[in-house]
C-alpha positions as CSV (number, residue, x, y, z in Angstrom):
1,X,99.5,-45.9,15.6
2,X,96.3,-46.9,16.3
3,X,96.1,-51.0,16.9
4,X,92.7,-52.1,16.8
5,X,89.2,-50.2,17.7
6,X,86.7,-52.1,19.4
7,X,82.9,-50.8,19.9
8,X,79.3,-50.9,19.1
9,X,78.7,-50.8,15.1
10,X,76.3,-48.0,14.3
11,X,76.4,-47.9,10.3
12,X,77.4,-50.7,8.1
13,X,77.8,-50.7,4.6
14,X,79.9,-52.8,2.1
15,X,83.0,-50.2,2.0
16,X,82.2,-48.6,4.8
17,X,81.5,-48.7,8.7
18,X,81.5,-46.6,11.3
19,X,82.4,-47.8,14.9
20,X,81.5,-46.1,17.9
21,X,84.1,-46.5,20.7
22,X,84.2,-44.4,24.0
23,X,81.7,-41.5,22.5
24,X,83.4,-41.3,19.0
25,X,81.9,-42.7,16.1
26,X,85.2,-43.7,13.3
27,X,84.9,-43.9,10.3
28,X,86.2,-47.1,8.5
29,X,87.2,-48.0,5.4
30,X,86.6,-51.5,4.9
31,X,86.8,-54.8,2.6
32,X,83.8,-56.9,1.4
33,X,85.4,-59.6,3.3
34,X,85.3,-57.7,6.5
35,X,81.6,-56.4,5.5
36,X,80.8,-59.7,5.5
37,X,82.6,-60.9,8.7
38,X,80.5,-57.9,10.8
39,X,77.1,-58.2,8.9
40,X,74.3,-58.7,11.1
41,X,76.6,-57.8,14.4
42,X,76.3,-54.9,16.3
43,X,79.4,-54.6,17.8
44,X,83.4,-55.8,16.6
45,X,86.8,-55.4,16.8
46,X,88.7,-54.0,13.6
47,X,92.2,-54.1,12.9
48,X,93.2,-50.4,12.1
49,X,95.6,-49.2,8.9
50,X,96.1,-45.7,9.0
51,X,97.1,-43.6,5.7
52,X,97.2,-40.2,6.5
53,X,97.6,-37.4,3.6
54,X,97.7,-33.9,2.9
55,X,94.0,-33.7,2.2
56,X,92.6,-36.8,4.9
57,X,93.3,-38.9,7.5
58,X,91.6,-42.2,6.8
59,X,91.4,-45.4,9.1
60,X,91.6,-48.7,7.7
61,X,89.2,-51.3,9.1
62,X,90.1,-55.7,8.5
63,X,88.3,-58.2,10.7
64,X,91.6,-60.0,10.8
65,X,95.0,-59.1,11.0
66,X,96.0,-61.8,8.2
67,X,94.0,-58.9,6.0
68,X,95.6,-56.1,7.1
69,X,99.0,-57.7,6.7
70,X,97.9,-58.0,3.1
71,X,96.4,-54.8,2.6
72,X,100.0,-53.2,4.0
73,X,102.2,-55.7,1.7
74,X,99.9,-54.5,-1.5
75,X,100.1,-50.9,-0.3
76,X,103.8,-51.3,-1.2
77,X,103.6,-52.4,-4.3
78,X,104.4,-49.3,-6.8
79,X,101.1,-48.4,-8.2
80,X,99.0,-50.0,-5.8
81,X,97.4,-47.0,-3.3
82,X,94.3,-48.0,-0.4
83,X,91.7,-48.5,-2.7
84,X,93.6,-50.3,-5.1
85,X,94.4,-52.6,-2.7
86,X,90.8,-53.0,-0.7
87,X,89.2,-53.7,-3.9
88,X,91.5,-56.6,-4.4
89,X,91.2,-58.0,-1.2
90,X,86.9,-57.5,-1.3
91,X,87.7,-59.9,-4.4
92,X,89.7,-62.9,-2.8
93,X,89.7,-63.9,0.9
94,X,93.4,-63.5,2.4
95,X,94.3,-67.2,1.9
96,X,92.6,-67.2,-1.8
97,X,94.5,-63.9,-2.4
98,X,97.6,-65.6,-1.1
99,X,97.3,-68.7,-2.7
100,X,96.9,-66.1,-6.5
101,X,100.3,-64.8,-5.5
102,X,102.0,-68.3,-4.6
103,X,100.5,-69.3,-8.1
104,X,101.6,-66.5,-10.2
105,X,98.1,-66.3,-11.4
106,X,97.7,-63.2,-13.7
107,X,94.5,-64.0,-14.3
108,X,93.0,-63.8,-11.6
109,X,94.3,-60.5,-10.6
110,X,93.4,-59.1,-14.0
111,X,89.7,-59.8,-13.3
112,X,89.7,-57.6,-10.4
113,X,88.5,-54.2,-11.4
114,X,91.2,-51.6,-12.0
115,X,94.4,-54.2,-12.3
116,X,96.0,-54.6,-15.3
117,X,98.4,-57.1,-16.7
118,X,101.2,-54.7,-15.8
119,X,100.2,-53.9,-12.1
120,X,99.1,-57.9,-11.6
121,X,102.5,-59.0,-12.8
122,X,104.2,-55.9,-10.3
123,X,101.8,-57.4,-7.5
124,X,103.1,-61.2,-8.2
125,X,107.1,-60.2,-8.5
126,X,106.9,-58.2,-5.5
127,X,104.9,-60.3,-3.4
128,X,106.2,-63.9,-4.2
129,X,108.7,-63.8,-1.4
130,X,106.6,-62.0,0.9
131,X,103.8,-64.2,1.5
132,X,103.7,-68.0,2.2
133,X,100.8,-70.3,1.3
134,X,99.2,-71.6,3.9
135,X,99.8,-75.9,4.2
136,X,97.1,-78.0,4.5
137,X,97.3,-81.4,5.9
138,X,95.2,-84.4,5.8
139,X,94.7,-86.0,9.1
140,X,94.0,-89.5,9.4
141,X,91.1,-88.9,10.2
142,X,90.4,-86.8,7.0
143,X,90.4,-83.9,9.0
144,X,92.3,-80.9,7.1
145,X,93.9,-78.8,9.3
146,X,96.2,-75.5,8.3
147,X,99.5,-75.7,9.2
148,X,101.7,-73.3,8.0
149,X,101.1,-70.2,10.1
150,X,101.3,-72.8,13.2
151,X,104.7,-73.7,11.6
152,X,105.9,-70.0,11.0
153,X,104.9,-68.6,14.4
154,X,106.7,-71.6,16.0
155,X,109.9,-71.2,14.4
156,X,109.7,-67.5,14.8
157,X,109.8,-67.8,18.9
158,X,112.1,-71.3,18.6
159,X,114.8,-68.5,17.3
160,X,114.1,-66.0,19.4
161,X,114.8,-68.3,21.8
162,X,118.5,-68.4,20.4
163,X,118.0,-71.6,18.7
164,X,119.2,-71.9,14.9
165,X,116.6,-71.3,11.8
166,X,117.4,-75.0,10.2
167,X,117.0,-76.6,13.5
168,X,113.8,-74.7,14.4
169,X,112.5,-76.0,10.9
170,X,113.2,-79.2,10.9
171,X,111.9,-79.6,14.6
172,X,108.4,-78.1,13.7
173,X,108.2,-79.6,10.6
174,X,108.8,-83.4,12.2
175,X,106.4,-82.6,15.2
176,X,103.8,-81.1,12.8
177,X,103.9,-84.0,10.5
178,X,103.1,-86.6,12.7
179,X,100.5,-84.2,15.1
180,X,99.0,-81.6,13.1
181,X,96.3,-80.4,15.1
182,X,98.7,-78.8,17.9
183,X,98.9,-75.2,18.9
184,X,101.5,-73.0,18.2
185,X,102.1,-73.9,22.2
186,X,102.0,-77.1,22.0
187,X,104.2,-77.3,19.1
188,X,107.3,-74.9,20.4
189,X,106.9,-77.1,24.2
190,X,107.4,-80.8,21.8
191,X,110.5,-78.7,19.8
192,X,112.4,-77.7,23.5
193,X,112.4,-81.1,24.2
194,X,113.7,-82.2,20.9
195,X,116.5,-79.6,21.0
C-alpha cells in the first residue's frame, strides 16, 4: 500500500491533482479541503487511499491523515463508495465532519449532495463509536488549545507500555487539565512519573 506521495504539483483542480514524483505523474483524487490546502503550491505531500476495481485503479489524495482516516471510516459505511464519501468531506473540514457525527446532525449531512435521510442516519449509527470529538480547552490565558487527539495518542502509547486503560486516562486527563498546551511527549514523560 502506498503511504504517502510527495512531489512537484503539475495540475490542480478542485477534484483532482496530479503529482509528479520520481518521473511519474499520479493521478489524484482529491477533496475540496485538500484543493484548498495545495492551492497556490507547487509541490506537497498527499496521503494516499487506494480503491482498486475491476475496471480502475484509483489513488486517493488528503492533505492530512485525519482526512483519510475519515474518508476510510465513511468508505465502510454500507452505501457510501469513494465519491460518496469525497463529496462529503469537500463539504465539512474533518473536525466539522466529526463534530456532525458526535452531534447526530441529520441535517447537515442531508444537505450534502447525494445523502439522504437514510444514508445520513447509516453514516451517524455507524460512525458514532468510531470517531471522537476533538476537546477544546480554554487556557487561562484564553488561549484554546485541542486536546483530545493529544489525549488519545497519549493513552494509546501509556498502554502499550503495559500500563492499564483507566490509569492511562485518568493520568492524561489530570496532566492535561492543568497543562494543556503540552505535546503528546510531554504529556506521556509527566504520566511515567505519575504511575
Amino acid at each position: 500500500m502506498i503511504e504517502y506521495i510527495k512531489g512537484e504539483i503539475a495540475e490542480l483542480s478542485p477534484a483532482r491533482m496530479i503529482l509528479e514524483c520520481g518521473g511519474i505523474g499520479y493521478e489524484l483524487q482529491i477533496s475540496l479541503n485538500t484543493y484548498t490546502a495545495f492551492n497556490g503550491q507547487t509541490s506537497g505531500k498527499l496521503y494516499i487511499y487506494e480503491v482498486i476495481r475491476e475496471d480502475a485503479h484509483l489513488l486517493y489524495g488528503f492533505a492530512e491523515v485525519s482526512e483519510r482516516e475519515l474518508f476510510v471510516l465513511l468508505t465502510s459505511v454500507s452505501g457510501v463508495g469513494p465519491n460518496t464519501a469525497r463529496m462529503i468531506l469537500s463539504s465539512f473540514a474533518p473536525h466539522e465532519l466529526v463534530q456532525v457525527i458526535a452531534t447526530k446532525d441529520e441535517n447537515s449531512l442531508t444537505s450534502v449532495k447525494g445523502i439522504g435521510l437514510k444514508t445520513a442516519q447509516r453514516i451517524l449509527v455507524d460512525l458514532k463509536n468510531k470517531v471522537k470529538p476533538v476537546e477544546i480547552i480554554t487556557t487561562t490565558t484564553g488561549k484554546k488549545v485541542a486536546t483530545g487527539v493529544v489525549a488519545e495518542e497519549a493513552v494509546a502509547a501509556l498502554i502499550m507500555l503495559g500500563f492499564q486503560k483507566s490509569a492511562g486516562q485518568k493520568a492524561v486527563t489530570a496532566i492535561l487539565k492543568s497543562s494543556p498546551t503540552l505535546s503528546v511527549e510531554q504529556v506521556i514523560k509527566a504520566a511515567l512519573r505519575m504511575l
